[in-house]
N, C-alpha and C positions, 0 to 999 in steps of 0.2 A: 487452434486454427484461426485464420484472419476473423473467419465469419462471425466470430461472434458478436452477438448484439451489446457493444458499450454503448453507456451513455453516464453524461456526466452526472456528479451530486451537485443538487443544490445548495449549496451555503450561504446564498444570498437572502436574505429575509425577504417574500414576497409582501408588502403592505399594502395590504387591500381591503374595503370596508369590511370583512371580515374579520382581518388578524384588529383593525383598530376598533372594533366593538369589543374584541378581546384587551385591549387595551386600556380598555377605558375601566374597566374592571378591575385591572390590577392595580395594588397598592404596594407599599413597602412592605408591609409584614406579610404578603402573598407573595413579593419578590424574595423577602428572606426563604418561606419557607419552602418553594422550590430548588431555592440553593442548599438548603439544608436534606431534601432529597438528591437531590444531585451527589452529594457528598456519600451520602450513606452507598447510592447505585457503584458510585465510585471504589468504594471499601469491598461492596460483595463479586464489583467485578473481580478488586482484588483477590480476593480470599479464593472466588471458584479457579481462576487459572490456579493460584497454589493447587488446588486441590488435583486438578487435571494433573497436574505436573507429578504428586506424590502417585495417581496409579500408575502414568507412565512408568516411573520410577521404578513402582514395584512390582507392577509383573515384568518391566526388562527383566530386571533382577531375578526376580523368580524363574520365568522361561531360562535364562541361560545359566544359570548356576544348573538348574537340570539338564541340561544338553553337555553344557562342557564337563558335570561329573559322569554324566552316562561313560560321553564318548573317552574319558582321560582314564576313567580305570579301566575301560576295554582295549586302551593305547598302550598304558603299563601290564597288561596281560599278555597284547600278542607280542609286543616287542620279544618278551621272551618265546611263544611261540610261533611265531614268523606269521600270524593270519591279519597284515596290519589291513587286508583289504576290508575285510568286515567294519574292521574299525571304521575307514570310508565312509563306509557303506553306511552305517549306523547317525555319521554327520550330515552325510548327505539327505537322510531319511527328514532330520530335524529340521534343516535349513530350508528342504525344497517345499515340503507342507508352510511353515511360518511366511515364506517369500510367496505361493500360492493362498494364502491367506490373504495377506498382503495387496495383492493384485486382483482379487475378485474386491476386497472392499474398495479399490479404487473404479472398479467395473461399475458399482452401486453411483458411486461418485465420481464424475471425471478430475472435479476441479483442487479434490485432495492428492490429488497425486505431489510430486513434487516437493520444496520446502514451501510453499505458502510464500512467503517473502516476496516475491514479484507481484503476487496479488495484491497481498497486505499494502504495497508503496505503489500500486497502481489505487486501491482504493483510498489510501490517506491525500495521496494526490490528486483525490475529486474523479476519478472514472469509476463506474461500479464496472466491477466482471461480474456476470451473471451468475447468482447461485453460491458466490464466494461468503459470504457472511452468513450461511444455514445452519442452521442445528446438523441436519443430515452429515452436513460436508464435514461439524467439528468429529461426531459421534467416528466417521468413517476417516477421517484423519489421525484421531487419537488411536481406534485400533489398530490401524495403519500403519502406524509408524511403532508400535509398540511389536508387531508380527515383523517387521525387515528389518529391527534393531538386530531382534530377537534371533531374525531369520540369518544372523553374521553377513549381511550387506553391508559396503562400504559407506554406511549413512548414519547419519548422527539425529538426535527425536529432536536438536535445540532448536535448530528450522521450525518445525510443523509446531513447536509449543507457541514460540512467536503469530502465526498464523492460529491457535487454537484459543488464544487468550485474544484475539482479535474477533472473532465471532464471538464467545464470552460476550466483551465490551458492545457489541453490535446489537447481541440476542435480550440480556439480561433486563437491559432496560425498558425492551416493549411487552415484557410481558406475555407474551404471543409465540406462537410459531407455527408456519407451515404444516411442517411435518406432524405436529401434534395441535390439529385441529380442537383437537375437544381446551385445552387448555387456553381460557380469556379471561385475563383478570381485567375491570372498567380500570384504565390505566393510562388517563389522558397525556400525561407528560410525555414527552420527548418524539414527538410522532412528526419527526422532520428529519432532515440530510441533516441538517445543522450538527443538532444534538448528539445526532447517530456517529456522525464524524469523529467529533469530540470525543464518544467513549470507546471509538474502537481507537483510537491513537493510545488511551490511556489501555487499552486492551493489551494491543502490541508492547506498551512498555512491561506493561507486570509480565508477558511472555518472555518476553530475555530477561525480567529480575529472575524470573523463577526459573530459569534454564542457566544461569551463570550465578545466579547468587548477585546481580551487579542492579541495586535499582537505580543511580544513579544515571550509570551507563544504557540502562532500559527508558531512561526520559528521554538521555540525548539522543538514542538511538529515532524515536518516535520522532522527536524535532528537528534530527538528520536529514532521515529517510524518507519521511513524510511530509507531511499535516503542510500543507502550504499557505494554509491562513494559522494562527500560533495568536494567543493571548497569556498575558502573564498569570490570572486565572487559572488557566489551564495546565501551564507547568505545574504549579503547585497538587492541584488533582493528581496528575498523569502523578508525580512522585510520590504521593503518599499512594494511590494505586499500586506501584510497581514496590514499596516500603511492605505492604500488606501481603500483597504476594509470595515476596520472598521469606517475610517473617511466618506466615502460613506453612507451609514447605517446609522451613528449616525447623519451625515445634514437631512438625507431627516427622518427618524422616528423623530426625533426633530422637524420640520418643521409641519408635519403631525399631532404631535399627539399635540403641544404646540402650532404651528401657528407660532412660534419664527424661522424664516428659519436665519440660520446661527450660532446659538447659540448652539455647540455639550452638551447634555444635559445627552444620552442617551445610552451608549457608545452601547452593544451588545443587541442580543437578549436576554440576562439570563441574569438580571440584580439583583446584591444580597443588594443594597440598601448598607447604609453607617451606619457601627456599630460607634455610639457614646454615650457614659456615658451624663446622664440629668447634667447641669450644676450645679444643685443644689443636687446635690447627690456626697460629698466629698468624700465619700469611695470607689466610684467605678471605676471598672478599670477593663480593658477592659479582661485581665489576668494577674496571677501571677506567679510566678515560684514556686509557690506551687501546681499552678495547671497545670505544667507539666506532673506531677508525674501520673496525671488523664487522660493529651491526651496521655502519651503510654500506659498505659491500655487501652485507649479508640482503638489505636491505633492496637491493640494484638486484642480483641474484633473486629474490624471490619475487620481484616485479617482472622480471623476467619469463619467468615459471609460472607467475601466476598468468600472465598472460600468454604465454603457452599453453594451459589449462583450457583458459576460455578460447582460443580459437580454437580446438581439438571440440568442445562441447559443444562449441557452435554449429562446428560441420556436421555433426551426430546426429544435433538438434535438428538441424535440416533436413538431415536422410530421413529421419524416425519421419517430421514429417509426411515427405513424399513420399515413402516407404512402409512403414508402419503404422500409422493413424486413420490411413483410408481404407484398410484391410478390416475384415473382420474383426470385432473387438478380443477375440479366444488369443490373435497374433501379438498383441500387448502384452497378453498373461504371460507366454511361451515367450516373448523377448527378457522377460523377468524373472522364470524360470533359469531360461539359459545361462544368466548373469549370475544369477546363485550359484548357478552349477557350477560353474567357470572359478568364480571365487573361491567355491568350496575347495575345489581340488587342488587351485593355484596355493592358495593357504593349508593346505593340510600335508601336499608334495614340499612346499619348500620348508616347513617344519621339520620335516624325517630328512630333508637330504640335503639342504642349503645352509644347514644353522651349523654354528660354530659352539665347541663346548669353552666357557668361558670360567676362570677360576674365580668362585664365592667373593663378595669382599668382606673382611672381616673387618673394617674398619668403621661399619657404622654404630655411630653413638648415639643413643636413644636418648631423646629431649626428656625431661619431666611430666609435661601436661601429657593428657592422656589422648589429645587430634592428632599429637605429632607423632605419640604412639602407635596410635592407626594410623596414620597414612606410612609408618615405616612399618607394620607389620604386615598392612595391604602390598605392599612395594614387595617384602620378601615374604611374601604367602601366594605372591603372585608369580614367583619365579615359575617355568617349567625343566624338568630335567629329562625330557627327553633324550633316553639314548646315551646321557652323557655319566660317567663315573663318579664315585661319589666327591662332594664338594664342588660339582662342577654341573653348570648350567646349559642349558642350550639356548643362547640368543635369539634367534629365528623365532623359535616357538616362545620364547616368552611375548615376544611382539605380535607373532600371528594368532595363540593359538589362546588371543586373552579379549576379554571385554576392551573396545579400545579406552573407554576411559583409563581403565590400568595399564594399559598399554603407554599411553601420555602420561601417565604416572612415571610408571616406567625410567621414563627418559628423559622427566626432571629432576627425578630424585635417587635415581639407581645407581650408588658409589662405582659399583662393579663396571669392568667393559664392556664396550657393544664393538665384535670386531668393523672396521671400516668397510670389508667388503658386503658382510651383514645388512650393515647400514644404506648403502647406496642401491643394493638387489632392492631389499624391503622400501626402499623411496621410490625406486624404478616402477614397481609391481604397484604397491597403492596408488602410486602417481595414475598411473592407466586406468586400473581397477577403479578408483574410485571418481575417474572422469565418465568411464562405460555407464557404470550407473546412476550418476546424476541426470535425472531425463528419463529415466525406466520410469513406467508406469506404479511405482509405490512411493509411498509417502518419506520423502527422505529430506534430511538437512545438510546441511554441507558443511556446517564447523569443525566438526569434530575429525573428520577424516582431514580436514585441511590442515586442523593444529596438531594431526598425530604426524601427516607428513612431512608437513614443515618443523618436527619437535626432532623427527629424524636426521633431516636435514643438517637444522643446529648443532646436534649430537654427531653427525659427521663432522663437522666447519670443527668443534671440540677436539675432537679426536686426532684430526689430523693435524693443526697448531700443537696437542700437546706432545704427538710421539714424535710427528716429521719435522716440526721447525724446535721442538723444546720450548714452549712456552708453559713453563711449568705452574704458572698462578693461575689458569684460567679456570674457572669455577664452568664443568660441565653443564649442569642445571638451568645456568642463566642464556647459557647460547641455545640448547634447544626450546627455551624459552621466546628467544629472540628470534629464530630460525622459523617456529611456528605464529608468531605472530607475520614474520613479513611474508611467508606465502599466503597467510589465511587474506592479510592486507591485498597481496597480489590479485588474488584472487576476485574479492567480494568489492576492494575498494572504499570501503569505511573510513572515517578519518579519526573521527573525536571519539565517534562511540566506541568505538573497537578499542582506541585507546585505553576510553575508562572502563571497560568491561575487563581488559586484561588485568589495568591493576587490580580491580576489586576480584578479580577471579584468585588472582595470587597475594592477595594482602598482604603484597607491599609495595612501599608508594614509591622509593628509592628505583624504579623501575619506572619510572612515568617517562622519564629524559629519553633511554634506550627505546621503549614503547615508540613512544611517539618522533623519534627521529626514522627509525627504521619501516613504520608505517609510512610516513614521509615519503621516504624515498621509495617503497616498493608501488605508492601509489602512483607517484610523476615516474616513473619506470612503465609501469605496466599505461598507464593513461597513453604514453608516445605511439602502442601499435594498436591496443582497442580498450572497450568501454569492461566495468565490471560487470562479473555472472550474473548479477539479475537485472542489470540493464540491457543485457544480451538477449535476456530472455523474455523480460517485457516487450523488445525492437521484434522479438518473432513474432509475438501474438499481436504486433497490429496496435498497439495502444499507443493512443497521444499523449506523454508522456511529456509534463513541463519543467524544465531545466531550472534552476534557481532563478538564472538572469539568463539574458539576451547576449547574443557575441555582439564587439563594438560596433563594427559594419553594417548590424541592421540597421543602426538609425539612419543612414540614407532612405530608409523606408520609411512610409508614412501609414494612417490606418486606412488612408482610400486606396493606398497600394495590395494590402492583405484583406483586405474585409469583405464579405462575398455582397456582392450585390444585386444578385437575382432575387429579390424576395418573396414568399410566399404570405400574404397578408390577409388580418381581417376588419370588417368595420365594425366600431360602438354597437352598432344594431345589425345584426347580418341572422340573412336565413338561414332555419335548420339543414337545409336539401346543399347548399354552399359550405356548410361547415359541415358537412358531414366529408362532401367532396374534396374538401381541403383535406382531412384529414386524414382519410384513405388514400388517399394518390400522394402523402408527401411524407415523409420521416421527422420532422423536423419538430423539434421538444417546445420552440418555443417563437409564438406568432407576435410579429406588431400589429398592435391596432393601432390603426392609422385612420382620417379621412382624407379624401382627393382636394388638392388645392386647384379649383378651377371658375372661371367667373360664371359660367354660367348654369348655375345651380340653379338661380330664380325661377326658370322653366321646370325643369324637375321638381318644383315642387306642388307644381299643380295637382297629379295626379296619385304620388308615390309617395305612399305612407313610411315607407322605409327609410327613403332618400330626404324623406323630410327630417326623420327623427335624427337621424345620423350628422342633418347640418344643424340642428340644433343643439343638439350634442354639441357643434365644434363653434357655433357662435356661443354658449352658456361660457365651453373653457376658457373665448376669445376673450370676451366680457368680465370676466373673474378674473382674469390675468391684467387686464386694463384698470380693472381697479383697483386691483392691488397695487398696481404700480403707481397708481394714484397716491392712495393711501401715505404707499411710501417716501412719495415724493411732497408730500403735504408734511410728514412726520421731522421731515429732512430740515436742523433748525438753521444751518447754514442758508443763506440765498443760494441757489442753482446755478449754474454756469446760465447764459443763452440759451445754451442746448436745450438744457432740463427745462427749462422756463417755457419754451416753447411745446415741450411735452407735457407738461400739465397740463396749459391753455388745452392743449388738443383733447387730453382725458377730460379737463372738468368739463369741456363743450359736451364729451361724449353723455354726460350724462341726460340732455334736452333730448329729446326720442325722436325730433326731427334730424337729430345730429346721425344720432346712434345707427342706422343703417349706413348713410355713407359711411363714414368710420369702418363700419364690417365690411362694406362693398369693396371699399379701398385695399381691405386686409385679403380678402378675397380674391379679387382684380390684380394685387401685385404681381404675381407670377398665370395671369392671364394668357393661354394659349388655345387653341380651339382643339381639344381632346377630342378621339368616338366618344358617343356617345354612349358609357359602358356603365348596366342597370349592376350597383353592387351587389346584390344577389346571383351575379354570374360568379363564377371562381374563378380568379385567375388561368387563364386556359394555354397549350402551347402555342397555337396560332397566332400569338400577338404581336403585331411591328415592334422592333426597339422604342418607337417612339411611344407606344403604349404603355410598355413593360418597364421603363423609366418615369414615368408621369410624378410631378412632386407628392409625396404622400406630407400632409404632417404627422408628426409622431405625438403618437398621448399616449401609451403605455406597450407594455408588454405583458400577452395571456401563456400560459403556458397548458402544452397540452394534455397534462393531468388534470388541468382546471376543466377543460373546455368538455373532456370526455365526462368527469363528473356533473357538470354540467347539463347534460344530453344525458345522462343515463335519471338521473333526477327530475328530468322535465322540467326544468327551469327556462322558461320562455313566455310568452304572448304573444295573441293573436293580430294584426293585423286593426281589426278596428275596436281593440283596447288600447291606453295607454302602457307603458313601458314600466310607470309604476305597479301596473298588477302583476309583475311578472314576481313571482313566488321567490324568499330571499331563503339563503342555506349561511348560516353558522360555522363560525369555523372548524367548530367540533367535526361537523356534518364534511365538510372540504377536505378533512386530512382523515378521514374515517378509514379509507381503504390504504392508505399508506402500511406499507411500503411498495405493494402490490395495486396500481390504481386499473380499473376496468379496461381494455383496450376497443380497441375502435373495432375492430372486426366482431369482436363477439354479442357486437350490439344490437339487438334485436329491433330494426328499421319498421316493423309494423306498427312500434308501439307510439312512433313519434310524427306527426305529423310535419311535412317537409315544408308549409306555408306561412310554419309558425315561427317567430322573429324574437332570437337569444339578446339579450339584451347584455353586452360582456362586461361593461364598464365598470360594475362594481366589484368585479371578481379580479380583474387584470392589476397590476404593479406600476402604478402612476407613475415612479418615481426611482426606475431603474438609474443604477450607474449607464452614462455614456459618454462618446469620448465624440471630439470634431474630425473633423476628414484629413487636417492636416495634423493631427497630434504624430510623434515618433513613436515608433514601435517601442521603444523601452518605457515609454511612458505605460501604452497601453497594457503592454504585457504585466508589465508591473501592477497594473491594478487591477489585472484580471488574475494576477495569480496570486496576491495578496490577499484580494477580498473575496475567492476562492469562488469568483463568477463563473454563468454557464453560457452565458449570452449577454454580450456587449454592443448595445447598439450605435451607429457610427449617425451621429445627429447634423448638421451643418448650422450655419449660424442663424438661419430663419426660422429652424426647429422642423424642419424635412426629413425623413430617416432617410440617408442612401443607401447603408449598409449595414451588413451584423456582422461582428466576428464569434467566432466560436473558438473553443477549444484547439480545432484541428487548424485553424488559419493561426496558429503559434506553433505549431511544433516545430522543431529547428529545420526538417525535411522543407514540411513549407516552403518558411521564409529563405531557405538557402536557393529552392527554385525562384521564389517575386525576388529575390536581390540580384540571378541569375536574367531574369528579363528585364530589371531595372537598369543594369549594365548593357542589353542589346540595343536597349530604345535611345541612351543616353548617344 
């Protein structure tokens, strides 16, 4: 739903006398030996996604080998005595319990539902979705997806592993969790957005090394799909993380399933077997560059499709939810239910009376090494012979009535035929089928149904070149190979990663060119009518969501065109009873402090201790700044232009004390207007003329408002006729303590705090934020808001005035498409 509460991550380092006392402290061998934790956090992220990955792995495995031997020798029973409804009866029994399983753990958790993957690239892209990086969410993800694998839903676990190794990478390093209050190890490192960022990107890589066996393809993927600030540091991690992963996984499923511990046999879950021509078959070859010609039509064709997918899921998405998500929560279970049901029957009906009996092939030659032994004894161990006479198969049911991994096995590797009208029913039905349940409330991923029916697909384009045109070389294998990558391309939109996850899924590389041509093309295909499935899917939930670049036409736009300029601000020295009121009456993560630029402050400081300390405050910065420039201009061993020469003269005079007030008065005076009279212990209120509500501020930092609440809940302030120096200081330790969860403002118990007392914010705020001028381009801006993977950009002018902040949401392309839309009315 819209409503949920995002908010960005900070990746910006706030330096404030806190982090630089922590500063001062570190040395090189304290810099090494945090990197040297890092590394190690790095490896265990690795190793626990393997691990996640080997139980998925093994109770799918276990659950369905029990269900399908239940239901297969009660199949080959009644066939002889005609009671196949039992038999039904018997699958339905297994599917609808595992798919109701399924759907109450999402009930526990809302935000497992689904693949994860829209979250996982909403959070590397600097928005948190609430609750997405929890223990709770991995625990009820992992069963989740392990009960609708189980449960024969058209859903693949590769999704929700990506997503489960992204909490891992999120969770492992604070030591802590929610859910399991009692466990606190003292475990200062990493207790920032930064850091967090960092290991859940290398989270999401080891999730697709250990779902495809591809860690290469799990870096790119991560620096794809994500991380929009990116260090070469961090590459290196992220792939020895996703290197760890996979090698985790591949010892122990090796170990398990062959007895051979040590021998990596096995590399991922989605294992697509090894395309190799029979040795005694001269003419064959694996492709030709004739049949290029074939993967970018195939390539056009599944761009097509895929994008016919995602509009179909988007409208779904819709109904569900105006239809389904406002309803009691029992209506979700029962949507999920029903989608079992549906599939069940549709798959077990077109087994018994859609399939075709196809003749054995006798021609497979069995390689030497003993993988390629298995995967051709998996391929005909997998056959089903439903119904059909001996030596003779049933098509349909081998495809419906199998693990779909063996099913994609299947259809890379299966010499024998699949008849064409087989092929195109069974594309038609998963095509639907497995768009129904993308969006049901259980935890599902989308590859795998994508590559069995685009593996179909292929396996059609096959079939029909070799009986109805005669093209006798074409090696089956490689087009349902090629078939399933460009609907999965269709579909999801990938470029590079998907690339190199296919070769390393099928180790071999002589398939890069095919790969990535026909990825190519299904992507600029499917781009022309709409965006990829989980860009669909982030655009429902509401999330700002930042694009790599800028379209060219924004730069007509400038930042005083996008920047919000209402601001909600505080002073150096402001009252408790004013910040309290700021910050209940406004949403806003992150305040300037400012003072008012106005000449006649001298009055005001008769009386008001406040308004005193706050222009004090702003003559100390005015003064440090003057001399500095001093300095520099004295340092300076060239002579000075005029110019400069006249601005020394001006600073050295500043420093006679007769000088030194006019000097301030002047800096004061420059922007002299006759303002109300407005005591800053008022808050900002609505009643204020534009002329009020515009008044020059200058700009000296940015507080944010985790700081401000810790702040106020620590009692950190003075009184009125103390100095500012007594006001009690907090450590950084003490500042990032409640991280990642910081106090809110409402739960704040206002008896405790008295509202006459005066927070002194200056040493806690970010002197020294990124900002940009009123006249910079939108691409400038953009770009260095989404590089340096900022939350708040303040828009400064050349006097050092803030007029503006941008945020996150004054970039989304919706935005800027409307300020380029009134940029054009006004012109």
């Amino acid at each position: 739903p819209r409503g949920l509460s995002l908010c960005s991550l900070d990746y910006d380092r706030c330096i404030n006398d806190p982090y630089l006392e922590v500063l001062e402290t570190m040395d090189n061998k304290k810099g090494r030996r945090y990197e040297a934790v890092k590394w190690m956090v790095v490896f265990a992220i690795g190793v626990c996604t393997g691990l996640v990955g080997l139980f998925v792995d093994f109770f799918v495995r276990l659950f369905t080998q029990l269900k399908f031997g239940v239901v297969q020798s009660s199949v080959e029973e009644c066939s002889q005595k005609g009671c196949l409804a039992l038999s039904l009866l018997e699958l339905l029994g297994f599917n609808l319990t595992f798919v109701f399983l399924a759907s109450l753990l999402v009930l526990i958790e809302p935000v497992a539902a689904g693949s994860g993957i829209p979250e996982v690239k909403c959070y590397l892209n600097g928005v948190k979705v609430p609750g997405i990086v929890r223990l709770r969410t991995l625990l009820c993800k992992v069963l989740g997806v392990l009960f609708s694998v189980a449960g024969g839903l058209f859903v693949g676990k590769e999704g929700p592993m990506i997503h489960s190794g992204s909490v891992v990478g999120a969770g492992l390093p604070q030591f802590q969790s929610i859910s399991l209050r009692k466990i606190q190890f003292n475990f200062p490192y990493f207790r920032s957005d930064r850091d967090k960022r960092d290991f859940v990107s290398a989270g999401a890589a080891a999730g697709v090394a250990a779902a495809f066996g591809a860690p290469i393809g799990g870096t790119l993927f991560s620096l794809e799909e994500g991380s929009s600030f990116w260090n070469q540091g961090l590459t290196w991690k992220v792939l020895f993380c996703s290197m760890s992963a996979t090698f985790t996984l591949n010892f122990f499923r090796s170990g398990i399933q062959f007895g051979s511990w040590g021998s990596f046999q096995l590399p991922g879950l989605l294992n697509f077997g090894e395309f190799k021509c029979s040795d005694s078959d001269k003419k064959c070859h694996l492709w030709t560059a004739m049949d290029l010609g074939f993967f970018v039509v195939m390539g056009v064709i599944g761009g097509l499709l895929g994008a016919t997918f995602n509009c179909l899921n988007k409208r779904l998405a819709k109904y569900r939810m105006r239809n389904v998500h406002p309803k009691p929560k029992l209506v979700r279970v029962l949507e999920s239910l029903l989608v079992s049901l549906v599939t069940t029957v549709v798959v077990f009906v077109a087994s018994m009376v859609l399939g075709e009996c196809r003749q054995m092939s006798s021609s497979s030659q069995i390689g030497n090494d003993s993988f390629q032994l298995q995967v051709t004894e998996d391929v005909n161990s997998s056959i089903k012979t439903f119904f059909c006479p001996n030596d003779t198969y049933n098509d349909m049911a081998t495809l419906f009535f199998n693990p779909q991994e063996s099913a994609i096995l299947q259809l890379f590797h299966q010499d024998g035929t699949f008849s064409p009208v087989t092929l195109a029913l069974f594309f038609i039905l998963y095509f639907l089928l497995a768009c129904w349940t993308y969006g049901v409330s259980v935890p599902s991923g989308l590859f795998v149904p994508s590559l069995l029916c685009g593996a179909a697909f292929g396996r059609l384009v096959a079939n029909v070149l070799k009986s109805y045109i005669g093209l006798g070389h074409i090696y089956s294998g490689t087009f349902a190979l090629i078939g399933a990558a460009a609907f999965l391309g269709g579909v999801v939109r990938m470029t590079i990663s998907l690339t190199v996850i296919l070769i390393e899924s099928t180790n071999e590389i002589t398939y890069g060119l095919p790969i990535m041509v026909t990825l190519m093309v299904a992507k600029w295909t499917g781009d022309f009518f709409n965006k990829g499935i989980y860009d669909i899917h982030v655009g429902l939930r509401g999330v700002p969501l930042l694009e790599w670049e800028t379209e060219v036409e924004m730069d007509k736009l400038r930042a005083s065109d996008i920047m919000e300029p209402n601001l909600t601000y505080v002073y150096p020295h402001t009252r408790i009873q004013s910040l309290v009121s700021i910050l209940r009456t406004t949403v806003h993560h992150a305040f300037p402090v400012v003072t008012e630029n106005r000449g006649n402050e001298k009055e005001f400081m008769k009386g008001n201790q406040l308004i005193s300390n706050n222009i004090k405050f702003k003559k100390s910065s005015i003064l440090t700044r003057a001399g500095e420039q001093r300095k520099r201009s004295q340092s300076m061993k060239s002579y000075p232009s005029s110019e400069l020469r006249n601005m020394c003269d001006e600073h050295i005079a500043s420093e006679e004390p007769a000088e030194k007030e006019d000097l301030l008065q002047q800096m004061l005076e420059r922007r002299y207007t006759p303002y109300p009279n407005l005591y800053p212990d008022q808050s900002p209120s609505e009643d204020w003329t534009m002329e009020e509500r515009f008044r020059p501020l200058t700009f000296h930092g940015l507080i944010l408002r985790s700081q401000l609440v810790t702040l106020l809940v620590r009692g950190v302030c003075y009184s009125e006729s103390q100095s500012s120096a007594s006001q009690p200081r907090l450590s950084y330790a003490e500042m990032a303590e409640d991280y990642p969860r910081y106090p809110d403002i409402h739960d704040l118990d206002l008896t405790l705090l008295n509202p006459r007392m005066i927070v002194d914010v200056t040493p806690y705020m970010n002197p020294s934020p990124f900002t940009v001028s009123p006249n910079t381009h939108v691409s400038q801006v953009f770009n260095l808001f989404r590089t340096m993977g900022l939350r708040h950009l303040p828009v400064v002018n050349a006097v050092g005035e803030i007029v503006g902040i941008v945020t996150r949401h004054n970039l989304t392309s919706e935005f800027l498409q409307a300020r380029l839309r009134q940029h054009y009315q006004t012109i």
